[in-house]
N, C-alpha and C positions, 0 to 999 in steps of 0.2 A: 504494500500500500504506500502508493507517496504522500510525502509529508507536507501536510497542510497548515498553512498559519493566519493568525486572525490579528490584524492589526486594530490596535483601539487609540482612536483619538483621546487624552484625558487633558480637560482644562476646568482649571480653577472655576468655581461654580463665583459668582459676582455678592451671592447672598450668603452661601456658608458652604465648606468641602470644597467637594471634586466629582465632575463629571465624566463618563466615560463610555463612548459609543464605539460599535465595534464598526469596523470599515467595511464594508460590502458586505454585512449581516443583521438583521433585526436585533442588534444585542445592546442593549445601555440598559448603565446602573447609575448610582452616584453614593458617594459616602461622605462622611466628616475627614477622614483624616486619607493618604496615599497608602499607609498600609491596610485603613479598613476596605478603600477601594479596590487593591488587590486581592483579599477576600473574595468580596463579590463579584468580581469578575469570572472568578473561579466558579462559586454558585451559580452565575448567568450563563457561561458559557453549559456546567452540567446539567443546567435547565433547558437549555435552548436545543442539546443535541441526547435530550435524557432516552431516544429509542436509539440511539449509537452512545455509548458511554465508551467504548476503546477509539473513538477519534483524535480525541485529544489525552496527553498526559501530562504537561505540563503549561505553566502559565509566567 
């Protein structure tokens, strides 16, 4: 299987955090802080491809 990667835009939210949409996929999150946003990303990305869970293995 080739390896596949999901780029995410993350910018400073203007009101509070960090926002973070994925580039050519229906994926955004946003958090308070850059480590809780790596989090969720993690959580979005296993949500977004949860009938393929061996796609992705790392973030």
């Amino acid at each position: 299987m080739a390896t596949r990667e999901i780029i995410f835009m993350v910018e400073e939210d203007p009101e509070q955090g960090y926002t973070a949409k994925a580039l050519g996929f229906s994926i955004f999150t946003e958090a308070n802080t850059l480590t809780e946003l790596k989090e969720k990303i993690k959580d979005a990305i296993k949500c977004h491809f949860e009938q393929h869970p061996h796609v992705f293995t790392s973030v």
